[in-house]
N, C-alpha and C positions, 0 to 999 in steps of 0.2 A: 457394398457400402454398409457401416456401420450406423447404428441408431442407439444412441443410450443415453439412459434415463440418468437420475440423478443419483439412483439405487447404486446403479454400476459404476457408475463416477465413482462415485465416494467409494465402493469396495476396491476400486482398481489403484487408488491414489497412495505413493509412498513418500511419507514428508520428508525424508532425507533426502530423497533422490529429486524429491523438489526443489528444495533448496538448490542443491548445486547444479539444478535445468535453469532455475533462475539466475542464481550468479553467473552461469556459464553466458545467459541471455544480455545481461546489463553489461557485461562485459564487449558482445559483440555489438551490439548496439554502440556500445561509446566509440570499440574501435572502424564504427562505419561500413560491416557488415550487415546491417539489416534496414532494408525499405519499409518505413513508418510512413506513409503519408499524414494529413494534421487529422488528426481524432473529427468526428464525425458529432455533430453535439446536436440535441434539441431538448428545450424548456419547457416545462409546462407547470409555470408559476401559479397558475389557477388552483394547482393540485399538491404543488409543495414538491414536483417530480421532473425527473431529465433523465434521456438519454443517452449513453454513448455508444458508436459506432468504430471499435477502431483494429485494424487489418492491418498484415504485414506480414515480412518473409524474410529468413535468416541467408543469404547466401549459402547455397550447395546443399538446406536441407527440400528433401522429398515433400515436403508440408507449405501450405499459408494457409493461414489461419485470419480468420473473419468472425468479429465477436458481438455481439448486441448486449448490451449491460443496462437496465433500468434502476432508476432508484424513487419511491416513492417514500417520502418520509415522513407523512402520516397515518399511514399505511397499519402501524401497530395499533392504533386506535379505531381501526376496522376489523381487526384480529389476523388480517393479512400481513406477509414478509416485506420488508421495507425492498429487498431488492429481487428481480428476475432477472433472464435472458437466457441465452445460448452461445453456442460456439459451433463454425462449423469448419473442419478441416479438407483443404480441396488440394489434388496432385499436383505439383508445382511443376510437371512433366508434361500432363494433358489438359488438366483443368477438372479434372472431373474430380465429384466430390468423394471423397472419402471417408468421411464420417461427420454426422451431427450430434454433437452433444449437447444434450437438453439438461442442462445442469442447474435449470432455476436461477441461476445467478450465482451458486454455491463456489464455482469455481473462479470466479472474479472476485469473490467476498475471499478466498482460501489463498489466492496469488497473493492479492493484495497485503493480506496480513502476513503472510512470510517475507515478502518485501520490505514491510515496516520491521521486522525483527530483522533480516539483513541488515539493513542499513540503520537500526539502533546498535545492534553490535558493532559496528563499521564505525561508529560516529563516538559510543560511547566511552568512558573509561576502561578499564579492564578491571577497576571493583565494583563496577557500579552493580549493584543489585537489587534498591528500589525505584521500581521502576512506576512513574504514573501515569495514569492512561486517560482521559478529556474527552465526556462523551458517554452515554451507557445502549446504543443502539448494536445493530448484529456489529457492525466493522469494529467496535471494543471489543465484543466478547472473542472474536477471531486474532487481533491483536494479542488479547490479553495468553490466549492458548497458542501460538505464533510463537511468543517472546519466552514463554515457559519452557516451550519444548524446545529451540532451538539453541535459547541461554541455560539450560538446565544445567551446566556443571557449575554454574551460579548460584542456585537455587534461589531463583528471584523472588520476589515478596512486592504484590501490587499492590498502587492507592487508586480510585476511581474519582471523578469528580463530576456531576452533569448537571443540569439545569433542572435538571427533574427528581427529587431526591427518593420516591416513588422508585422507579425507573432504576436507577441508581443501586437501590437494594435490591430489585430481581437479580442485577445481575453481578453482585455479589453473594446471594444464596445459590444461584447457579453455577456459578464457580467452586463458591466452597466444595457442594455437594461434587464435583469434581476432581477435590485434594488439592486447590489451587487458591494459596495464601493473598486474602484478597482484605482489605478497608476500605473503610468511605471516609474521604477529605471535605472539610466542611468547607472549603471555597478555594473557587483554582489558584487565589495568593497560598493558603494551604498546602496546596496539591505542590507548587511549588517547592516550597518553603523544606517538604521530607522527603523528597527524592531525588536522585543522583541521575535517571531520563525520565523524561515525557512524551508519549506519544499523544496525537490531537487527531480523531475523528466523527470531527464533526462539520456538517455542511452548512456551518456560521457563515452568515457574511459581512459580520462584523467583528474583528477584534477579542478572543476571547482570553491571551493569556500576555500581559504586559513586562517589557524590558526592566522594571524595576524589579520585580518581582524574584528573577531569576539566576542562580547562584551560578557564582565560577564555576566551572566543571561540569556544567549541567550538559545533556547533550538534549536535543528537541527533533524528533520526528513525527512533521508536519503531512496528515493522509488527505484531509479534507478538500484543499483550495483546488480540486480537479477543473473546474468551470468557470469561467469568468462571474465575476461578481462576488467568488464566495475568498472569506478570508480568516483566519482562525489564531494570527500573532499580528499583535502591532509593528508596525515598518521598523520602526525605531531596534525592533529586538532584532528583527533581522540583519539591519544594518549594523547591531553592537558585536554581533557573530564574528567570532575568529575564523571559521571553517566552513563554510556552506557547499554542501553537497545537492544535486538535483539529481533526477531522473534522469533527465531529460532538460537543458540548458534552455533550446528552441522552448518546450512545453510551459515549463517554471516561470519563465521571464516573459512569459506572454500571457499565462493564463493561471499558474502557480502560485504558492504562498508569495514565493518573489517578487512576481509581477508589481503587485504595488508598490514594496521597494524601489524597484529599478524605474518606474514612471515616476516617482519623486526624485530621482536623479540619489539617491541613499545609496545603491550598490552601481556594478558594472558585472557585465558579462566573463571579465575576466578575474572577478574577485569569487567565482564561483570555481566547483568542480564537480564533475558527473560522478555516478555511483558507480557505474562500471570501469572508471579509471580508478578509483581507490579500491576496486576490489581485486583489480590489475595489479598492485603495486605503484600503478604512474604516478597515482597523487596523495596524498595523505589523507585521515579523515580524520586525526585529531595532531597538535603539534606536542601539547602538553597538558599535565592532568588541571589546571585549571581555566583552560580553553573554554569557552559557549563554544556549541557546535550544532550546527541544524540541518535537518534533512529535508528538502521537500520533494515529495513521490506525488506523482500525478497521473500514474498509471501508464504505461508502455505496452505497444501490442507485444512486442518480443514477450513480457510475461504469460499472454496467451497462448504466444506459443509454443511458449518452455512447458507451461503447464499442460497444454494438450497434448504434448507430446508425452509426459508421463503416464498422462491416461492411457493415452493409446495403446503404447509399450505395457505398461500394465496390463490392459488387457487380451497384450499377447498379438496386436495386430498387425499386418505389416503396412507400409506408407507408401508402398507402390503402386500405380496401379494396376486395376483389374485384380486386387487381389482380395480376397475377404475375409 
């Protein structure tokens, strides 16, 4: 059995070859290769934190994968990381474990934002190049390095916008200091207002970027609404969407940016499409360049277990057992 820290994560991890663990992932997932059962969730509002529990298994691979994800979101104001957890990979032959990755949360924070760069390429135009981002916690700054590196023969050009303007310039010094073309938008009508996508992660649970606001062509990939309660677009924008892409259709429509749409009766289930059929060719993710287009990702175990798997292979292991 394997045991690795977060050191060896990170050295073992190849963003390309992520990328297409992931796409290969949402893909199987849409086509009803992989057992997701419903995400595992506990609140603890007292503290401004949740966690998720969520597990599953690709058909035919050697691997399932079992992931615990904390998010505490006051957490910076203690000098502590807003997110932990782990992952543990167990033989899909015997049961037995295979390896535990103690990756702090790194690697659900690292899925997550390549996720949001898939499916803003997927949703976006093909000149779109300023891109804004809603929110200045880690899941922006991952985003923000996500969308750079994955859009790079773009050479994209970020706006930032958050409630905390503080906040806000860490982490555009952060960036800069990393050769990544970043500004700050004096307010999310702003944010709006000079950018051709937006991505939103933040764990609002109220409304933070409104349908007037938002120009033809925009595309919106929506990270935040993972949990009931939390919401980050007004219904109405959703509902003005040409193109709505989910994760996960089940996940969206019941606990997703969506959700509240589809319980005001604003959308239907079949006015949607999954991300793994547009990345299929099955569905489209934009029809024309002055389409609204919206993403919402609510997180999928399949990502966990795309992403453990590149660790893994990374680090050279095999997924059978009894093997080390």
């Amino acid at each position: 059995m394997l045991d690795l820290a977060r050191a060896q994560i990170e050295a073992a991890i190849d963003l390309d070859r992520a990328v297409v663990a992931l796409e290969e992932g949402f893909k199987a997932a849409s086509a009803g290769r992989v057992q997701m059962p419903p995400v595992g969730y506990l609140g603890f509002p007292a503290h401004h934190g949740d966690c998720h529990i969520k597990f599953g298994h690709i058909t035919g691979d050697p691997i399932f994968v079992v992931k615990i994800a904390t998010g505490f979101y006051d957490n910076p104001r203690r000098g502590l990381p807003t997110s932990s957890g782990m992952m543990i990979a167990l033989s899909a032959e015997t049961g037995a474990v295979v390896a535990i990755l103690r990756d702090e949360g790194w690697l659900t924070d690292l899925r997550t934002a390549l996720a949001g760069a898939i499916a803003t390429r997927a949703g976006a135009r093909s000149d779109a190049r300023r891109i804004g981002v809603v929110g200045a916690g880690t899941q922006a700054r991952f985003q923000i390095r996500a969308a750079a590196h994955l859009m790079r023969e773009r050479a994209p050009q970020f706006a930032i916008w958050a409630r905390s303007a503080e906040r806000a310039e860490a982490v555009q010094a952060e960036l800069l200091a990393e050769g990544i073309a970043v500004t700050l938008a004096t307010s999310p009508e702003a944010l709006c207002a000079e950018t051709d996508a937006i991505i939103t992660t933040t764990p609002a649970t109220s409304p933070l970027l409104k349908a007037a606001w938002i120009r033809p062509g925009t595309h919106i990939t929506a990270m935040g609404a993972d949990a009931p309660g939390k919401q980050e677009l007004e219904s109405g924008l959703v509902a003005a969407a040409d193109i709505r892409i989910a994760d996960s259709l089940d996940q969206c429509l019941d606990h997703g940016e969506f959700a509240a749409a589809a319980r005001e009766g604003l959308i239907e289930r079949r006015a949607c499409v999954e991300l793994g059929a547009v990345l299929a060719g099955h569905a489209i993710g934009r029809n024309d360049a002055r389409d609204i287009t919206i993403a919402d990702l609510t997180g999928l175990a399949v990502q966990d277990i795309a992403i453990a798997r590149v660790v893994l292979e990374g680090c050279g292991a095999s997924l059978r057992p009894g093997a080390r």
